[in-house]
KEVEXSE-634560 format. One line per 10 residues: number of its first residue (from 1); for each residue x, y, z of C-alpha. Coordinates in steps of 0.5 Angstrom, whole numbers, plus 500, padded with zeros to 3 digits. Layout:
% residues N
NUM) X Y Z; ...
END
This chain:
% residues 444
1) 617 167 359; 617 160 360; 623 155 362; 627 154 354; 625 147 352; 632 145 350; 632 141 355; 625 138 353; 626 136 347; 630 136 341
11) 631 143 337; 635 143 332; 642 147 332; 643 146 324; 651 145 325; 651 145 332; 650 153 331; 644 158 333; 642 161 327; 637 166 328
21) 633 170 324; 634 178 326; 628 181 322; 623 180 316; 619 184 313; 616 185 307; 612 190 302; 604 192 302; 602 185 298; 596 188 293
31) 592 186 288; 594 185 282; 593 190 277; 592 195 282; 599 199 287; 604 195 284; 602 193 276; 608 197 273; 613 194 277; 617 188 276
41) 619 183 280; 626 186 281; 622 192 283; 619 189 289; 624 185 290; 629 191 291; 624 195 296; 624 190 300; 631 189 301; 631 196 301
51) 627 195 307; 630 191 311; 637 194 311; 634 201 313; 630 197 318; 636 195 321; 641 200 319; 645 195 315; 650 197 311; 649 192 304
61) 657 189 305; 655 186 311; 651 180 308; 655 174 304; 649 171 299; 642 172 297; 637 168 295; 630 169 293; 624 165 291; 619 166 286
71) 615 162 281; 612 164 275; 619 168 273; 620 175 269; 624 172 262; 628 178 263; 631 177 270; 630 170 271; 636 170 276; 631 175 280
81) 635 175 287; 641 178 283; 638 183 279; 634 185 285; 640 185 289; 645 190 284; 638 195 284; 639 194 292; 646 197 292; 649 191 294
91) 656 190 291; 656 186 285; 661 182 289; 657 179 293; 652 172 289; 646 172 288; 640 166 287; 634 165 285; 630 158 287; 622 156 285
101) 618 151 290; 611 153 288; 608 157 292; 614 156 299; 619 158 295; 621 163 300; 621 157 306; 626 154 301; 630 160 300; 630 161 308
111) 632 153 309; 637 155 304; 640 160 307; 640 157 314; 643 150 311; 649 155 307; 650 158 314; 650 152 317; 655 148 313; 660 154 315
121) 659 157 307; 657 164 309; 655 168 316; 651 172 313; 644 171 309; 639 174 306; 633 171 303; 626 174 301; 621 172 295; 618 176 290
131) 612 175 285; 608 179 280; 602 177 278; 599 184 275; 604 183 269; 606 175 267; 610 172 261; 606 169 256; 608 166 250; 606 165 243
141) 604 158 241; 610 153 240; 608 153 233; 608 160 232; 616 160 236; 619 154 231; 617 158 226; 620 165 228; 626 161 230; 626 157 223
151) 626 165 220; 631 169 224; 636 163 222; 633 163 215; 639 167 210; 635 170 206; 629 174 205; 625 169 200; 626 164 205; 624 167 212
161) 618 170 208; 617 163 206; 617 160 213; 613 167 215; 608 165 210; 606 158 214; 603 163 220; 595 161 220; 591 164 225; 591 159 230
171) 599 160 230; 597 166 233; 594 164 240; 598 165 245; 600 161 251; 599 163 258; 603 161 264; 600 154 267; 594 154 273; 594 147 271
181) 598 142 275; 603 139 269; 603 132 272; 595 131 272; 592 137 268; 588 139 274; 587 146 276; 589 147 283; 582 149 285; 578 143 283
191) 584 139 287; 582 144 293; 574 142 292; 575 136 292; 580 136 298; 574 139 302; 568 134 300; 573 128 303; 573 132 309; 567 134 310
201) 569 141 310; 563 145 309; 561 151 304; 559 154 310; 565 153 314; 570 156 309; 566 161 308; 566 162 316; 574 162 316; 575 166 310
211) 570 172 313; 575 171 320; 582 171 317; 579 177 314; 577 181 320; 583 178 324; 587 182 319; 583 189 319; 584 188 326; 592 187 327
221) 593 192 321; 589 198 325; 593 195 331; 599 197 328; 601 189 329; 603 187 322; 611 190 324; 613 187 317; 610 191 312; 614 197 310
231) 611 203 306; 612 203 298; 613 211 295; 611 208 287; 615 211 282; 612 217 278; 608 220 283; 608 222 291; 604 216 293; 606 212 299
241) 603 204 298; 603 202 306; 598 197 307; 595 192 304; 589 193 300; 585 186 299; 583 186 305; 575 187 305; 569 184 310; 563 181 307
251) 557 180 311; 555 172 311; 549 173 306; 555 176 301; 559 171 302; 553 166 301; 551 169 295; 557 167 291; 557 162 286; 562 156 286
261) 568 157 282; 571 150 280; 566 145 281; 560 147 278; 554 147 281; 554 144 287; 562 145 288; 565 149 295; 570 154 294; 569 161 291
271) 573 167 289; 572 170 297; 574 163 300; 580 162 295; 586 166 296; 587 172 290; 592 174 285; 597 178 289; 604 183 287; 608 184 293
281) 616 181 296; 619 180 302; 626 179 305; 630 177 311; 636 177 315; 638 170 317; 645 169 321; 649 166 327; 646 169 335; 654 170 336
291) 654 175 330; 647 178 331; 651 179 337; 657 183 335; 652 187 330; 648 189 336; 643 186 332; 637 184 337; 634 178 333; 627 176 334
301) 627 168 333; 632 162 333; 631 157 326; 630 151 329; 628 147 323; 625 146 316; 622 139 313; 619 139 306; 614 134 303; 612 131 298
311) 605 127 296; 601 124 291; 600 131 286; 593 129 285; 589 126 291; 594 128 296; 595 135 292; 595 140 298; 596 135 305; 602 138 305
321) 601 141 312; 599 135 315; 604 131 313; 609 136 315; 607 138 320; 606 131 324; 613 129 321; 617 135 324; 613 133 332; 615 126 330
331) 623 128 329; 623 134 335; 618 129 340; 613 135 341; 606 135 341; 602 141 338; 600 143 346; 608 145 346; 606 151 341; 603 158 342
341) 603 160 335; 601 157 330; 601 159 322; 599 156 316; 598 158 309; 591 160 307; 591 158 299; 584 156 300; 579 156 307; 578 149 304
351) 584 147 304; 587 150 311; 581 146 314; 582 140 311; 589 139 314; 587 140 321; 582 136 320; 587 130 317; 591 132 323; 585 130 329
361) 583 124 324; 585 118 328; 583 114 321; 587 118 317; 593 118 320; 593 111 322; 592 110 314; 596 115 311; 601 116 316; 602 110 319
371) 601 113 326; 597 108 332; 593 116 333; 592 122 331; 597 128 331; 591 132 335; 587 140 333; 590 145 332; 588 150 336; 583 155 332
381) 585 161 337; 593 160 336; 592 160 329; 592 166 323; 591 170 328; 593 177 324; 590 174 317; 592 170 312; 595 169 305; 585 169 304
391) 586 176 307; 593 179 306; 594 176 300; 599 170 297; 605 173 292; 607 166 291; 614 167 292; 614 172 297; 609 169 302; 614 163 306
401) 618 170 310; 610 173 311; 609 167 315; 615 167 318; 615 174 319; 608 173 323; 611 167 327; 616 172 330; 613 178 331; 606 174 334
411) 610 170 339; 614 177 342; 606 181 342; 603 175 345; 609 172 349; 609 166 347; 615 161 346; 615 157 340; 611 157 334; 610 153 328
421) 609 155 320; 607 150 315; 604 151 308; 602 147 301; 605 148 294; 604 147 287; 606 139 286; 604 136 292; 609 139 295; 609 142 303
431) 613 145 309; 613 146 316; 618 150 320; 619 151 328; 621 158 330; 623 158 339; 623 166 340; 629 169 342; 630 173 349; 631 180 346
441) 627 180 341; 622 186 340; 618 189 335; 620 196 332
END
């Protein structure tokens, strides 16, 4: 390994701690409505956990707080974190939270894990991120829920069934979770069009880096490279979910075939270059080098930093990575040379090839992030190189520790020393983080 670069450069100690992350790993992610569509997010939440004590042979006492990320909530566990960690066999002592960020909820919830560390609250914690897409909340219509509400409070039967008698049929249709941005009324993926027709990011291009993110992840799962993922034995049968199932290769002239799925007729993203409704959960176990060590823990990566953004909802909806990313080099005094490993969230191709265009944009960046140049490009052989969230899959709340765990194990497999994460997020919203390898790291 090369020389650290402590002395180089400014890498965050969060308390003047050295907080590391000692192992990631996460469930199959799988298309909704397929493996995974009888669970509950506590379910998946609670195999990842699992997971990842018998990974590292962890007793449950061991940990001091757990957080979770998730987004579109189950109403009867909305503190996920707490329901998932009592199913795991954690005592009922130890708390639990739950935060939601859109689709970096669990970067939040690692951030929060290593700022609670970092104050001296707790030693020990775990973050992680669930969702369920094969089975959301939906709700009846707010004039049909005032009316049951009216009713149930009623006295008596002649009034409830006065109230009942103002039901009409169009009370009766049902509410479905939004895929609209509240704040603009706008579904994410005309954002995303949009976005690419401003950087001049062709239909071509995305669909290239679609086919490329799903042939990196065939290739690294054959490899046996994706250390993260831990087999699932789904209850009510002897079946054994161990890979990921949204991974599928189309030719070229497949992927050009298909019509555009938000701007019609002349818009650029498809159902192929646009990431895919997806169940799965993740978890993680972040703590202090000094108590991995008295564990006999080997961790993998020091967390040296996170930085959130946040941008205009409507033109700027999915920028966040750019404007992370040139905020965290700003802060640490890299550049992007001084990375080996580079992983950004992959919500749409579009999208991912638009903030490393904005990125090596000298207008850009002079105009919209007051820069005298360009950040620069991010190497496309660094980056994604075992897949991303087109191919592998985005269970909103669980994918922020997939990436980190990708940061890690790719770092240790390709010797590398530092890597940087960075996604967007519902609300213009988005997150970087660098991660420096640890010395004893390995992968299991």
């Amino acid at each position: 390994m090369a020389a650290p670069l402590q002395a180089k450069v400014n890498l965050l100690k969060p308390g003047g701690k050295n907080i590391v992350l000692v192992e990631a790993v996460r469930t199959p992610f799988c298309l909704s409505g397929t493996e995974f569509a009888k669970e509950m997010p506590h379910d998946l939440a609670r195999y990842a956990m699992v997971g990842l004590m018998d990974r590292l042979n962890m007793p449950p006492e061991v940990v001091d707080y757990i957080v979770v990320g998730t987004v579109i909530q189950e109403v009867k566990t909305s503190n996920v974190a707490r329901e998932a960690a009592l199913s795991a066999g954690f005592s009922d002592k130890i708390a639990a939270s739950t935060v939601t960020m859109a689709c970096i909820s669990s970067s939040q919830a690692m951030a929060s894990c290593v700022g609670l560390i970092a104050s001296g609250a707790y030693e020990v914690c775990l973050a992680g991120g669930v969702e369920t897409m094969s089975d959301i909340p939906i709700r009846h219509s707010k004039k049909m829920r005032a009316l049951m509400l009216s009713a149930n409070k009623a006295k008596t039967t002649g009034a409830k069934l006065k109230l009942l008698a103002q039901i009409r049929p169009g009370h009766l249709v049902p509410e479905l979770p939004g895929i609209a941005e509240f704040s603009t009324g706008e579904v994410m993926g005309h954002s995303a069009d949009r976005l690419a027709a401003a950087f001049g990011v062709t239909r071509q291009e995305q669909d290239d880096f679609a086919r490329a993110s799903h042939i990196n992840a065939k290739k690294a799962t054959e490899a046996g490279l994706l250390h993260d993922v831990i087999p699932v034995k789904v209850p009510g049968g002897n079946k054994i979910v161990s890979k990921d199932n949204g991974i599928r290769i189309a030719t070229p002239e497949q992927l050009a075939k298909l019509k555009p799925s938000f701007v019609k007729p002349h818009g650029t993203i498809t159902a192929a270059n646009a990431s895919f409704l997806t169940d799965g959960g993740s978890a993680c176990l972040i703590t202090t080098e000094e108590k991995a060590k008295a564990m006999g823990w080997k961790p993998k990566a020091y967390l040296r930093d996170f930085i959130f953004v946040a941008q205009d909802p409507k033109d700027q909806l999915l920028l966040g990575p750019a404007y992370a990313t040139e905020k965290l080099l700003k802060k640490t005094g890299l550049t992007l040379n001084d990375f080996g490993v580079f992983e950004i969230h992959e919500a749409f191709a579009g999208q991912v090839l638009a903030n490393m265009k904005a990125l090596d944009s000298d207008n850009f960046c002079k105009t919209s992030m007051g820069r005298s140049e360009k950040v620069g490009a991010i190497p496309t052989d660094r980056l994604n190189l075992w897949g991303g969230s087109l191919s592998i899959g985005h269970p909103f709340g669980a994918t922020g520790v997939r990436i980190a765990a990708h940061c890690a194990n790719r770092m240790i497999h390709e010797n590398k020393e530092l890597s940087i994460l960075s996604a967007c997020a519902a609300g213009g919203l988005g997150v970087a983080a660098i991660l420096e390898r640890h010395p004893e790291g390995t992968l299991k």
